[in-house]
NUSE-628552 format. One record per residue (C-alpha): x, y, z. Coordinates in pm, whole numbers, plus 50000, padded with zeros to 5 digits. Layout:
<nodes>
XYZ/...
</nodes>
This chain:
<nodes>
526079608439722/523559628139899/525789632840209/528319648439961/525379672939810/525069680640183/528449693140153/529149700839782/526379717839568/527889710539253/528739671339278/526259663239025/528179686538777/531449662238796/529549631738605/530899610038882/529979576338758/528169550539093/529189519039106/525839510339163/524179481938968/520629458738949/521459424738979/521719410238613/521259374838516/523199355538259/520679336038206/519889332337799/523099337537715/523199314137365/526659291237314/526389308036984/527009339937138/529739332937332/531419316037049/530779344536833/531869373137127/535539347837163/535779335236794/535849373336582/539709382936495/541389399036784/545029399636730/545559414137122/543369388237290/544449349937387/541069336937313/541419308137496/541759332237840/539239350837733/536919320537634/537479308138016/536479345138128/533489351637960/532779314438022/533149318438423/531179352038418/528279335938225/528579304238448/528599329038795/525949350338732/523329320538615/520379328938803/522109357039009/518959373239108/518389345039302/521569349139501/522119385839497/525489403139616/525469370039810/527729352839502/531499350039570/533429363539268/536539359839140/538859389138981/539599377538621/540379398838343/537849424738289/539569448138084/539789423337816/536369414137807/535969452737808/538119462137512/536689429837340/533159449037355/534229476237229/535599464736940/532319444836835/530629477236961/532149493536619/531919464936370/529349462936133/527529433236038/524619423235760/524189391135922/521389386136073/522429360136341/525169381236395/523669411536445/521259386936733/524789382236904/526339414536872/522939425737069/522999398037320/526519408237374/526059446237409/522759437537635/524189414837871/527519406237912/528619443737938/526139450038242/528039416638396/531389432638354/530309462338575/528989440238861/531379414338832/533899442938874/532399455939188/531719424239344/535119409339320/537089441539449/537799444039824/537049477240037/538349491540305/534979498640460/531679475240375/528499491940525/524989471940508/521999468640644/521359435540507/517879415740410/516239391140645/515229358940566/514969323340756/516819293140627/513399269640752/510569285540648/511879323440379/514189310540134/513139289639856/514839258039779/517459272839532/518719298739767/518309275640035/520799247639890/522979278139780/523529292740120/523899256640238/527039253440021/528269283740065/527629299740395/527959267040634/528249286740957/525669310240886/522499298740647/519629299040934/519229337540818/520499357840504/521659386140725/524219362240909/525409353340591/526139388540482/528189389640782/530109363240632/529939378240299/530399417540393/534149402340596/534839388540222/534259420140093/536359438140294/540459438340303/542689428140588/542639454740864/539429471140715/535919475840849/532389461840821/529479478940994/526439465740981/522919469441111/521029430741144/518909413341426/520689403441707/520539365641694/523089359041582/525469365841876/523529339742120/521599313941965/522829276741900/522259282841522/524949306541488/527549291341717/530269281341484/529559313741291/530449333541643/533399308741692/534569318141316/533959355641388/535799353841741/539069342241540/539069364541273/537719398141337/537609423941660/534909443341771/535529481841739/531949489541845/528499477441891/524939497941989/522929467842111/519709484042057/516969456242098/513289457242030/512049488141893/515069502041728/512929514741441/509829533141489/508119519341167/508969479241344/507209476841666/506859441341856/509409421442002/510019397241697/512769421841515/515539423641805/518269446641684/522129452341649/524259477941468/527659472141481/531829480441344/533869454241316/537519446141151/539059424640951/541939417941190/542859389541454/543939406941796/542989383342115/543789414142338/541439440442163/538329452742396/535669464942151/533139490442333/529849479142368/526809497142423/523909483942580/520429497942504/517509469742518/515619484242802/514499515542596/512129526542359/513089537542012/513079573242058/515129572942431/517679547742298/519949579642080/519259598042405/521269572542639/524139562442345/526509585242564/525659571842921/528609557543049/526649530843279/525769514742988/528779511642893/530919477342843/534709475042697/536099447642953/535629421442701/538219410742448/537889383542229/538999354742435/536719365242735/534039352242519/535139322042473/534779316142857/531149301142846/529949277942625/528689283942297/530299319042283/527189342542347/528279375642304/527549387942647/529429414542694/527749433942987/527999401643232/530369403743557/533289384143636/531159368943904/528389358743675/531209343043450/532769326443693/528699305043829/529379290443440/533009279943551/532059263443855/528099253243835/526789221843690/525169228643379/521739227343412/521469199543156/523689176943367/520599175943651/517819190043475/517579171643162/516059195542939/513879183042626/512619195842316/509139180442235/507029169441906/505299185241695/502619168741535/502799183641134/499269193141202/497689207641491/494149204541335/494269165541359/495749154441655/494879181141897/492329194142102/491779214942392/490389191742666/487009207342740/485909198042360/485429159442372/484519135442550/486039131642922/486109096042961/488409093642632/491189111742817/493779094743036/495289110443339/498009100743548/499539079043326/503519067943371/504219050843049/503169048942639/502289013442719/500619018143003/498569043842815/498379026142501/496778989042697/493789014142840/492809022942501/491719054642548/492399081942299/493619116842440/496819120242689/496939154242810/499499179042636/501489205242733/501519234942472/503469261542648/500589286042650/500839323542843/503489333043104/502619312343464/504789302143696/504439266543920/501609255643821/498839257943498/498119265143129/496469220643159/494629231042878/495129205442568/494989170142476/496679146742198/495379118542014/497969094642154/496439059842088/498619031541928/496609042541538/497789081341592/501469076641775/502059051941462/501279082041251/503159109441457/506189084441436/506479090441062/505179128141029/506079163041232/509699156341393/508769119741467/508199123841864/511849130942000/512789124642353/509829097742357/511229080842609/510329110142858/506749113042772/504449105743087/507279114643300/506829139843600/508509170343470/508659207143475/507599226543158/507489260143074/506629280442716/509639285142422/508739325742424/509509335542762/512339358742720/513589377643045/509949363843238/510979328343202/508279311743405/509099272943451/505849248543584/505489217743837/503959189843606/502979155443714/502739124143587/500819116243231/501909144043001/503609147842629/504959176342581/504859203142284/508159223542089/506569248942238/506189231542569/509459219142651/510249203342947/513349190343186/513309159943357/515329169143727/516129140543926/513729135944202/515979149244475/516589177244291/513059186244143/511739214544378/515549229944389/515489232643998/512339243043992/512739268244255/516059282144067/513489289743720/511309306043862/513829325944064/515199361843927/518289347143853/517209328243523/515909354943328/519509371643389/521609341643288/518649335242997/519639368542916/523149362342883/522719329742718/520059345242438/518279376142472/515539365242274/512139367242289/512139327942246/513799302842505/515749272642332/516669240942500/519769251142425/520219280942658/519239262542953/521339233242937/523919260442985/522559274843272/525019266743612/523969253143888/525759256144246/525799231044519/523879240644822/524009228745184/520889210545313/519589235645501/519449259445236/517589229845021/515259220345282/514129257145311/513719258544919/512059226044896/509919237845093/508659266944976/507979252144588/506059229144717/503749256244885/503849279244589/502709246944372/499769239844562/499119277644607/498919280844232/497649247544162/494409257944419/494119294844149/494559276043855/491639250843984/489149275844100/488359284643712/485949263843528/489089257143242/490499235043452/490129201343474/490379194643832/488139223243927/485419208444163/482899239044230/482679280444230/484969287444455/481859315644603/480139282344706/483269272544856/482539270245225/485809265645363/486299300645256/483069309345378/482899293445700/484259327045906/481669345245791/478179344445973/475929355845615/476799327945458/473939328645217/475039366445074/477039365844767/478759398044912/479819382745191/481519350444938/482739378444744/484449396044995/486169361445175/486839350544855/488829386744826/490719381745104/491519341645103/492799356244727/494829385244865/496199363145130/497419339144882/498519363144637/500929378644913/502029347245097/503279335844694/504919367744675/506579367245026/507949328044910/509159341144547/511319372544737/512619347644955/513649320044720/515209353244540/516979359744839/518149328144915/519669323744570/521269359144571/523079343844857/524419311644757/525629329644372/526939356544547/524919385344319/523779406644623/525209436444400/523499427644104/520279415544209/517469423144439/514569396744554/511479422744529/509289404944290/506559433044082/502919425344151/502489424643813/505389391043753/502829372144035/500869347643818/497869341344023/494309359743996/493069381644266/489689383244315/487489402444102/483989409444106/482309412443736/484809383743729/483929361343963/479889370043969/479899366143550/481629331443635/479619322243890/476399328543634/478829303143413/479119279543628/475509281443699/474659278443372/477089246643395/474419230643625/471609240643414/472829219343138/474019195343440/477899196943309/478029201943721/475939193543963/475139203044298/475229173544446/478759160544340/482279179844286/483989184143938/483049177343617/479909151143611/478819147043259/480849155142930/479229136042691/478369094642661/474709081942848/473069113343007/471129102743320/469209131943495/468189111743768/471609119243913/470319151344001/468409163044298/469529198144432/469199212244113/467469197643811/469159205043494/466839210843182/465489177043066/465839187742641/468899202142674/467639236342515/468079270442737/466109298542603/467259331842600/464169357642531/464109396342592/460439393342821/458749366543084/458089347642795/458859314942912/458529302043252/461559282843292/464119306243078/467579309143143/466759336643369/464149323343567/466519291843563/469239315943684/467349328243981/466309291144064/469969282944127/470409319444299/467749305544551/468769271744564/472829278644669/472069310044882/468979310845056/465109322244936/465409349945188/468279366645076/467169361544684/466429397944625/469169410844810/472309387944609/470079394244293/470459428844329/474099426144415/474469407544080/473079433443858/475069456244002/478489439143960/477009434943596/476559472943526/473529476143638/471239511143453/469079531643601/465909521543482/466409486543534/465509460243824/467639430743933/466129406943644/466089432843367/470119432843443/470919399043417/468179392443130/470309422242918/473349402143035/472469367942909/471479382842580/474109404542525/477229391442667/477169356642824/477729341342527/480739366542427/482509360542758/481529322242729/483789320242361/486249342942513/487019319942853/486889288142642/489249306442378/487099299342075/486299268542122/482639272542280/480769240342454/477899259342503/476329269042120/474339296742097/471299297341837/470869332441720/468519347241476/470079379441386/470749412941505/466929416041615/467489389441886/464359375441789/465309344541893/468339326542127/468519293942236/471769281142448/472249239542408/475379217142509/477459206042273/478169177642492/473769166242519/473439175542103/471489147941916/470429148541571/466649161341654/468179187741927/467499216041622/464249203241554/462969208341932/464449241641922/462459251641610/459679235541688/459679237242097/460669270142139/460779286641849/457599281641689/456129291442066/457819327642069/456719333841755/453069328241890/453899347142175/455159379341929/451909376741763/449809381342055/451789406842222/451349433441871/447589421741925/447699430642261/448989463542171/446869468041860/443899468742122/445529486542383/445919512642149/442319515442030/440349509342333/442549531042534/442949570042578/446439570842620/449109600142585/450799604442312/454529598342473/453069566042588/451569559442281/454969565142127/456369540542358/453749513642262/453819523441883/458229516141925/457829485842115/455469469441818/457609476341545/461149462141707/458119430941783/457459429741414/461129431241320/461379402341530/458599382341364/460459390841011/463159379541201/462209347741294/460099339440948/463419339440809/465449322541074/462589296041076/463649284240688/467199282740817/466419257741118/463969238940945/466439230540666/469069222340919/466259204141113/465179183640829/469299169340775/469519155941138/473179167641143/475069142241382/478409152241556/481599139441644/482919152941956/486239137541840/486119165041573/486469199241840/484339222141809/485959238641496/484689212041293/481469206041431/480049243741489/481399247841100/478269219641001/475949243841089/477489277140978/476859294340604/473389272340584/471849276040243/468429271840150/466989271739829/464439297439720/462799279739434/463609286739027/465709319738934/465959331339308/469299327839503/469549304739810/468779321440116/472429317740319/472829322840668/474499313941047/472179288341262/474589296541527/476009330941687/479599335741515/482499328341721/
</nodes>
């Protein structure tokens, strides 16, 4: 209607009469009604047809708001009903319950008419844009066990079963266009419904638009099709296809009419070619014909969906939260792993986009009491019988950056972690071929989407190669393993990480100033770069050598991006703020100087096991704005400076330091990395260990009267109380006789008056402190007074939560004081 206003001012003026209608429900429809609306004298209506009308009407539109334009109606005879309410329309009535009826009647079976009318007609054309909704998780259970029923090939979305319902709607020879997500045309859900669709209709036309196809919808979730189809069967028809994923909403009109992108080679039956049916239209003949002759990837590469535990919150943990000696590496079976009795098996989670080797993060509480449990709950650990085998995983969203990982022995693996299981003498080869340029493109082909099924890469073909050309692949995944497997270890997140990789002296050992952090910094720079390039120089020519034996030299080229290389470079606010990390590792004596890797992570702490560098005996690390305490986290800081680099470079690699930390103007060396530590160490600390801190900072308020660093790992149920009374108690003290100091500064001194300013400002943010810290002080000494214990078993979630949203009572009629012992996370 408003494109004929566009062209016809005066349409409204013809009372044109929409077939338009609200979904109406049947639902309170009374028998007595019915029987009234059939039973009243009609001499030109066969009551018993018109009972079984009005009866299937009723019955069909029972909870119809439920279903929508989703029901399947029949024609029956509508005029009847029709002239049947027009007749009671007229009649007049003193009964009461009549009059009910005649109402009922008038209300709601009239409105059903209309939209039983429309919805059992067919069109020639059928135009939607349909609703979205997933079968698993949107649709409640009524419209889930409808769909079920009714829409077999098609009830993982509500848009795939309009497609269904819109061909319905439509006669023989007619037209459906549509606009819906794309999904449907690749993924394993909708196979049959593609198979049903291949054999029934033809493609006339199709903008494949992608991601981004509507300003308002941004993301990569809501992936994008608009399409004409027709109700016809023609094997020999080649719909045109237009292919516009790779640009942003307002370029894709722009590029409708460029012929390169193009496709009308494929007719129905072409798409039959690969299994499954993915509607991949823009492929080559020589891309189609690696699926004829390759080995499916899941003949050799044994691809496996993983478990899912039905709740994250109990059985896993990220690895760096409990305690070490609980986890079990390296194992090759569940029994083997269940007779150590230990509790966590490491777990692979998918995690961010990394090729070869990485994202070790998590752990699973895998013991005989919790597998039990995960045997009845979640999906009931499928493909057990793989778990703790050497595999290669990679992350379910991965899209066209598929990014596939070497993983050893002693692993179960994650939904969102899936893994394949190559045979050994073809485990580098397979992994080589993921990570190579070709995957994304056959990914691509198999299912577009931002998430990579099982599914899609059992299809994937694989050719036979000569030995040579294995060797030289073999070959160059194992480097690229250990190349990544060396980045991912240099980071304190990983488990196998042994020491800063600055202190690393077989990247130092070229280098005459070995005790000048610049000097680490700038080997460590180019042993980085060196790596970074020789992984990029293996990944073009794996590219290359696959290009080659698929025969795609005119449809790929090996250059890899800088940006699609998933190792670090060097950097230096990185590297110096994790160096100060690491340091504050030893202070705590997580690491030691002495030994490599991770030396204490909770059970008996023994700090005679230290002798390069003693780590602090109470387990408390105080961070104060002044000189306040002798052995701070600063002065601690510049201990371990000395210590690792040399006393007579100290001022020089302090100085380097502050600067990589933004050091200002007015400050020295020390004022720099005191700012640091009370500003930001702890934000970078919660951001590296993604939330899940093991160092917990004790914070007073926005004052910073008072911050205190202690181990999670070291806590014990008096660790508060030595804080408060230790440490806190003494600053106090120490605030106190600094605004004395300055109270007789002031007086016994003739000053000027911009440096009497500066002492008058400096006193009052010292009192705010001391309000400060009165407060705080009730906080930790009702905290103190509990004796909280811990359960590292728990993660950190659970346990920082114990001492979060404290209340203390203020005595009769006052509210309890309520505050944070800890610095939010």
């Amino acid at each position: 209607m408003m494109k004929a206003r566009s062209k016809n001012r005066r349409i409204f003026r013809r009372k044109i009469e929409l077939n338009v209608c609200s979904i109406q429900e049947s639902n309170g429809i009374s028998k007595e009604a019915m029987d009234y609306f059939v039973n009243t004298e009609d001499v030109e209506t066969n009551n018993k047809d018109l009972k079984e009308d009005v009866e299937y009407l009723i019955h069909v539109f029972h909870d119809a708001k439920e279903y929508g334009s989703l029901l399947d109606v029949k024609k029956i005879d509508f005029d009847a009903i029709e002239r049947k309410i027009a007749q009671i329309q007229v009649w007049d009535t003193e009964d009461l319950f009549e009059y009910q009826y005649k109402e009922t009647i008038l209300e709601k079976i009239l409105p059903l008419v209309k939209q039983g009318r429309i919805m059992s007609r067919k069109y020639d054309v059928v135009c939607t844009n349909p609703p979205y909704m997933g079968g698993r998780k949107g649709m409640n259970h009524q419209l889930k066990k409808y769909v079920q029923k009714n829409y077999k090939s098609s009830n993982s979305d509500l848009y795939a079963c309009f497609i269904e319902k819109c061909l319905n709607l439509s006669k023989n020879n007619k037209f459906v266009s549509m606009v819906t997500q794309h999904s449907f045309m690749f993924t394993d859900d909708y196979k049959e419904l593609r198979e049903k669709l291949l054999n029934s209709i033809i493609f006339v036309n199709m903008l494949h638009l992608g991601t981004d196809a509507f300003p308002e919808i941004n993301g990569e979730v809501v992936q994008t099709t608009t399409f004409t189809i027709r109700n016809v069967e023609d094997s020999r028809y080649k719909g045109e296809f237009v292919r516009l994923l790779d640009y942003e909403c307002y370029e894709k009109e722009k590029h409708v009419h460029n012929k390169n992108l193009h496709f009308n080679i494929y007719s129905n039956t072409d798409f039959k070619d690969i299994k499954g049916t993915p509607f991949a239209y823009w492929i080559s003949e020589r891309v189609k014909q690696t699926f004829k002759i390759g080995t499916p990837f899941e003949e050799i590469g044994k691809p496996r969906q993983g478990l899912a535990t039905g709740n994250n919150d109990i059985f896993l943990r990220a690895w760096y939260e409990v305690e070490n000696i609980k986890i079990g590496f390296g194992f090759k079976t569940i029994d083997s792993f269940h007779d150590s009795g230990l509790l966590y098996a490491p777990y692979n989670k998918g995690g961010k986009q990394r090729r070869w080797y990485g994202n070790n993060e998590n752990i699973i509480k895998f013991d005989k009491e919790h597998f039990q449990t995960l045997s009845t709950q979640g999906n009931r650990l499928p493909s057990r019988q793989y778990y703790f085998q050497k595999c290669i995983t990679w992350s379910d969203i991965s899209g066209r950056n598929f990014a596939g990982r070497y993983c050893d022995y002693g692993f179960v693996f994650d939904v969102k972690g899936s893994s394949g299981f190559p045979r050994e003498n073809y485990f580098l080869y397979v992994l080589a071929f993921l990570n190579s340029k070709l995957t994304p493109m056959y990914i691509d082909a198999l299912n577009p989407t931002i998430t990579t099924q099982v599914g899609d890469l059992k299809r994937i073909p694989l050719l036979k190669i000569n030995a040579k050309s294995k060797d030289k692949i073999d070959k160059l995944a194992k480097q690229n393993i250990k190349i990544t497997k060396d980045d991912w270890d240099s980071f304190e997140t990983s488990w196998d990480f042994k020491h800063h990789p600055l202190l690393d002296y077989s990247i130092l050992k070229s280098s005459p100033n070995l005790n000048k952090i610049e000097t680490a910094i700038n080997n460590w720079s180019d042993f980085t770069e060196e790596q970074f390039e020789q992984l990029k120089a293996n990944e073009e020519a794996l590219n290359n050598t696959f290009i080659d034996i698929y025969g795609l030299q005119g449809e790929l080229t090996p250059e890899v991006e800088d940006k699609n290389i998933t190792i670090s470079k060097a950097d230096r606010e990185r590297d110096i703020k994790s160096l100060i990390s690491y340091a504050v590792g030893c202070m705590f004596g997580r690491y030691s100087l002495d030994e490599e890797g991770l030396i204490y992570a909770g059970g008996e702490f023994d700090i005679n096991s230290y002798n390069t560098f003693i780590p602090t005996t109470d387990n408390i690390l105080v961070i104060a704005d002044d000189d306040y305490f002798e052995d701070d986290i600063v002065s601690r800081f510049v201990d371990f400076v000395k210590i690792t680099f040399g006393e007579e470079t100290l001022e020089e690699n302090l100085d380097y330091i502050a600067e990589s930390l933004g050091q200002r103007a007015s400050e020295t060396a020390r004022q720099t990395i005191r700012r640091y530590f009370q500003k930001d160490f702890y934000k970078d600390h919660v951001k590296t260990y993604q939330k899940r801190p093991i160092y917990w900072l004790f914070d007073s308020g926005r004052q910073n009267g008072f911050k205190a660093l202690i181990y999670m790992h070291r806590y014990e149920p008096y660790t508060v109380s030595r804080v408060r009374t230790d440490y806190l108690h003494k600053l106090q003290r120490m605030y106190e006789a600094e605004v004395d100091r300055i109270d007789m500064y002031l007086e016994n001194n003739d000053i000027t008056p911009r440096e009497k300013s500066a002492r008058i400002k400096k006193k009052e943010g010292l009192l705010k402190q001391i309000q400060e810290c009165l407060v705080y002080d009730q906080i930790i000494a009702h905290v103190a007074n509990q004796k909280i214990d811990i359960d590292l078993d728990d993660g950190v979630k659970v346990n920082y939560a114990k001492f979060q949203g404290v209340e203390v009572p203020q005595g009769e009629g006052k509210k309890p004081l309520k505050a944070n012992l800890l610095s939010k996370i």
